[in-house]
C-alpha positions, 0 to 999 in steps of 0.5 A: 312627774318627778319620783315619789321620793324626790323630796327625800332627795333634796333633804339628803342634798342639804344634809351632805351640803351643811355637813361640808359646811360644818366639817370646813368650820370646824377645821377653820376653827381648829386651825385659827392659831395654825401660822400661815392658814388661810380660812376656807370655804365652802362654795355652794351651787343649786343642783341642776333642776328638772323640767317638766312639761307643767305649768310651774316648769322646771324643779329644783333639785337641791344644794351641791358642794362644789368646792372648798376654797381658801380665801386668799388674796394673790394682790395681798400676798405679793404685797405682804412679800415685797414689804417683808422682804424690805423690812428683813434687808434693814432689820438686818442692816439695822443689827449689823450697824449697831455691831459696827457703831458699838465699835467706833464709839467710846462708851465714855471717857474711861473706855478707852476707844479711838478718839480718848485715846487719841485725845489722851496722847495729845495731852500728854505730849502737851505735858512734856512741854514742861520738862522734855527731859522727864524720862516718866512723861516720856514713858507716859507719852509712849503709853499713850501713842501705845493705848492709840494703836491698840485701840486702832486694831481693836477695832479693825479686829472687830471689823474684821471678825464682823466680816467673817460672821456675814460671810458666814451668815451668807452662807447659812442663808444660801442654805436656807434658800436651797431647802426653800426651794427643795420644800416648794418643789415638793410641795408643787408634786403634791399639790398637782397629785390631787389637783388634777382630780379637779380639787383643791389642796388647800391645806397644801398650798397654805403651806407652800405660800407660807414658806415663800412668806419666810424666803421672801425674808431672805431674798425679793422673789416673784411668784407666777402660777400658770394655768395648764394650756397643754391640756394635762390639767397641771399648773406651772408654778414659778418662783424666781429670785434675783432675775432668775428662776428658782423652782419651776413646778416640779423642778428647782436650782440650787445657789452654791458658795465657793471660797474665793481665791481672790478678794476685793480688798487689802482689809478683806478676810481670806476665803471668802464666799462667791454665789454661782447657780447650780446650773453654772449660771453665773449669780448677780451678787450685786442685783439691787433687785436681790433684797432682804436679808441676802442683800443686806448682807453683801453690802455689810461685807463688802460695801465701799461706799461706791469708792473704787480704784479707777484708771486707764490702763493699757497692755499688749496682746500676749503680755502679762503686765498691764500699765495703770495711769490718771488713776482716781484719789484712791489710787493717787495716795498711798494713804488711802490706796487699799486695793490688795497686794496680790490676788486681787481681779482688774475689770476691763470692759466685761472682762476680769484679769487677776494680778499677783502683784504690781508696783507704783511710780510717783512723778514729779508731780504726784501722779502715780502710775502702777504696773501690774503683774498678770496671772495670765497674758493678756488676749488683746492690745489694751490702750487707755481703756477704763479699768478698776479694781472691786465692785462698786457697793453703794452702801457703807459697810466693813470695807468702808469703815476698815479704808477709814482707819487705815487712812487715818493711821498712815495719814498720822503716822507719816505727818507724827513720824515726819516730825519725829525723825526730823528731831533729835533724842535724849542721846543726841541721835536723829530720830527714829519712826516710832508708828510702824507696822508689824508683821502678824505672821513673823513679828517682823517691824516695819519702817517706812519711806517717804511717799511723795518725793519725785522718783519713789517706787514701791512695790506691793509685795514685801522684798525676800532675801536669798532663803525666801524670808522677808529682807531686812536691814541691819537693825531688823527693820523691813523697809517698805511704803506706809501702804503696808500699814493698815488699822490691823498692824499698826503698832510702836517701834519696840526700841521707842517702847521700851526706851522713852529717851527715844522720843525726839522733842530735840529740833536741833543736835546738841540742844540739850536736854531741856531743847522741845522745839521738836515737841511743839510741832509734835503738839501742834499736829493736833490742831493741824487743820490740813492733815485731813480733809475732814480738818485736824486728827480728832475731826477725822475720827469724830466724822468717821463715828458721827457717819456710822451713827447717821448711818445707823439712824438712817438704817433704824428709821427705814427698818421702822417705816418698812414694819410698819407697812409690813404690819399694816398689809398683814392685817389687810392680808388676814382681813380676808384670809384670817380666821376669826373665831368668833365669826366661825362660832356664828357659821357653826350654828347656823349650820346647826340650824340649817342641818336641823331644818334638814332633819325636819324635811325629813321628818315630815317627808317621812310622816307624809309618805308613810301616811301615803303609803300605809294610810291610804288605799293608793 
């Protein structure tokens, strides 16, 4: 027969219980703006009942609070993450194509920009047609060829200054991540401290989900929570990026940045950032499974359009050159070739071998074999074995737009200058190149050979004199190959700048000054359908900024689709853990009520014992 008293015990049960209850909704309900909460509740179970050898058997005992649970949803997580993680990588991507498309566009015919001022120099060489001998149109044209080159470097040096802030915004979210991982450890030491006593830290795991939910932002991730199997009651909590692991329960890698002593690219920054694990391991940089915001900004910077230089290449065991022949049209043409003079890497099989510089040989048919110097000998004979020069980056970013414009600017130099040199000036002198290249360190101006006659070499680095300065001839000129104009120092022969009567528009020697058979050809080069894959000058720019703004609206269009389905799991994920106030409101008062009837169990427990105990004679 149960205690006289049992009754009072299954009211206390209750008012324990329903408190419990109540203390969790309060705490929902405080918390319902709190980011990253998840609503709790309280699981309840009957307490043990008693059997007693009756007719009615066994009593029941009352009400117990087992647990506090948050009301996650794993499945919703992992979607919420994975969706983030897709719409920060094009948001980011989206930002940066803007930058690159403010860039190339023209604003409008007044702005300047590369395709007015290609279209304004055109016209005025046009103008000339009626008086080749007018010293003021003249002026007016080198003006304008000026206002093209400034608008090429303008933009190059917008590119450029582009790549530096993804390089450092690398670095920043490499950071970032670090402090991720530092904070999920933490909390991962917490979290088993009071969960081996069988509880749950809710609390604490609300905010450690909360901060994957912002590193998924940053970088795809992947999240496993092992339940304990040696028997020490703790969990193993997994977070891995990029293939590899981030924070193993209590322990966590960190990712380092290092300045490289290398580049990719001829149109690359100096120094720029290389990602190695902690350990040593190395880092996949280029990991389609990276994701967000990380990724986007790798193909920002060094993105190429999967454009290469390839070739075959061949050397022997303990030699430090390396020959590179049936290379690809990157590196058939030294209008297109962009690979970097020295410090760049060659990739043979899964090895890498530096270069200090190399050299090329044009044969009578086009074709082009390099020759380049190692940094060290090489391990082994190498023949005809596939090699190239920078990674492959699926995506069209800085170095794409930056190989675009040194195309375009060596590619119409060499066809302008060609004509020029072929005329002759106002004083009856052959001409003279008047696109060059200039030294951004010394000053220095650059003339330039030509690049398809059978038997011209050059070579990548600049030729010293005795004292270690760059060699120049008697009239101060370095001379060298178009490879070493780029988009960022391309510029007008100062001689031609300062004296318009340079202008050769003459096609034969003492024509006279009114002779602008030279000067049709320069006009025509406007409608020169063959100078350019893409057809004549103005079409090859019209491409190259109607790619960045398909680009663009590609990138715009994938941001848009991927918040949408970000927004769209996010209400499905706060369908289960969202807190609603309005619904919380309701639970308080049925707690009220449900406590109530505890106190009214009481009550009466009380008046029926006190009549028991003090009314009768028991």
């Amino acid at each position: 027969m149960p205690s006289t008293f049992f009754g009072l015990n299954i009211a206390r049960s209750g008012m324990s219980t329903y408190n419990a209850v109540l203390n969790t909704t309060a705490h929902n309900i405080a918390n319902v703006k709190t980011t990253g909460y998840s609503r709790q509740v309280v699981k309840q179970q009957a307490t043990e009942a008693i059997s007693f050898k009756t007719t009615y058997g066994m009593v029941g005992t009352g009400v117990d609070a087992i647990s506090i649970d948050s009301q996650r949803d794993v499945y919703y997580d992992n979607k919420y993450r994975m969706s983030n993680t897709s719409y920060s990588r094009y948001e980011s991507l989206n930002y940066y194509m803007n930058s690159i498309e403010n860039d190339l566009y023209a604003k409008d015919s007044t702005s300047g920009g590369m395709t007015n001022s290609l279209d304004n120099f055109f016209k005025v060489v046009t103008s000339l047609t009626t008086d080749p001998s007018s010293t003021t149109i003249r002026t007016q044209t080198v003006g304008y060829a000026d206002t093209l080159v400034k608008s090429i470097n303008e933009v190059a040096n917008s590119l450029q200054t582009l790549q530096k802030d993804l390089n450092d915004q690398i670095a920043s979210t490499v950071d970032q991540i670090n402090a991720y991982a530092q904070q999920i450890a933490s909390l991962n030491k917490q979290i088993a401290t009071i969960e081996i006593y069988g509880t749950k830290a809710n609390d604490l795991r609300d905010q450690r989900a909360t901060i994957i939910d912002e590193l998924s932002a940053l970088v795809d991730v992947d999240v496993v929570e092992k339940e304990p199997t040696n028997g020490n009651g703790l969990a193993q909590y997994i977070v891995s990026i990029a293939g590899s692991p981030l924070v193993d329960t209590n322990d966590y890698n960190t990712i380092k940045y290092t300045a490289m002593d290398t580049c990719y690219s001829m149109n690359d920054m100096d120094k720029m950032y290389d990602l190695t694990w902690s350990t040593g391991q190395s880092f996949d940089k280029r990991s389609k499974a990276l994701g967000g915001k990380l990724q986007a900004l790798f193909e920002m910077r060094d993105g190429n359009n999967n454009e290469t230089f390839e070739g075959k290449a061949t050397g022997t065991a303990g030699s430090k050159t390396l020959t590179v022949t049936d290379v690809n049209d990157l590196g058939n043409s030294l209008l297109k070739l962009d690979i970097p003079a020295s410090d760049g890497v060659i990739t043979l099989g899964n090895a890498t071998y530096n270069y200090k510089s190399f050299t090329a040989t044009v044969d009578a048919d086009g074709n082009y074999t390099y020759t380049f110097t190692l940094e060290n000998a090489l391990g082994r004979d190498i023949r005809d074995e596939d090699m190239h020069i920078s990674d492959a980056v699926d995506y069209r970013g800085v170095p794409y737009y930056m190989s675009q414009l040194n195309e375009f600017i060596r590619t119409f130099s060499y066809n302008f200058n060609k004509v020029q040199t072929s005329g002759y000036d106002l004083n009856d002198n052959a001409g003279q190149q008047m696109f060059i290249a200039k030294d951004k360190v010394n000053g220095i101006e650059m003339r330039f050979s030509d690049t398809v006659k059978t038997g011209f070499t050059f070579d990548s680095l600049l030729a010293l004199d005795a004292n270690g300065k760059i060699a120049t001839d008697t009239e101060g000129y370095a001379n060298t190959s178009y490879y070493m104009m780029t988009a960022l120092n391309c510029n007008i022969d100062s001689q031609i700048a300062k004296d318009g009567s340079l202008l050769a528009l003459s096609d034969t020697q003492g024509g006279g000054v009114s002779n602008g058979g030279n000067l049709a050809k320069m006009s025509d080069l406007a409608n020169d359908t063959t100078m350019f894959r893409q057809g004549k000058p103005g079409s090859f720019l019209q491409v190259l900024t109607s790619a960045a703004g398909v680009d663009g609206s590609k990138v715009k269009t994938a941001m848009e689709n991927a918040e949408n389905i970000k927004n769209a799991v996010a209400n499905r994920r706060l369908s289960t853990a969202g807190v609603d106030e309005d619904e919380e409101g309701q639970n308080m008062i049925i707690c009220q009520n449900l406590l109530n009837y505890q106190y009214k169990v009481l009550s009466v427990m009380n008046e029926v014992l006190d009549k028991l105990i003090n009314g009768t004679a028991v």
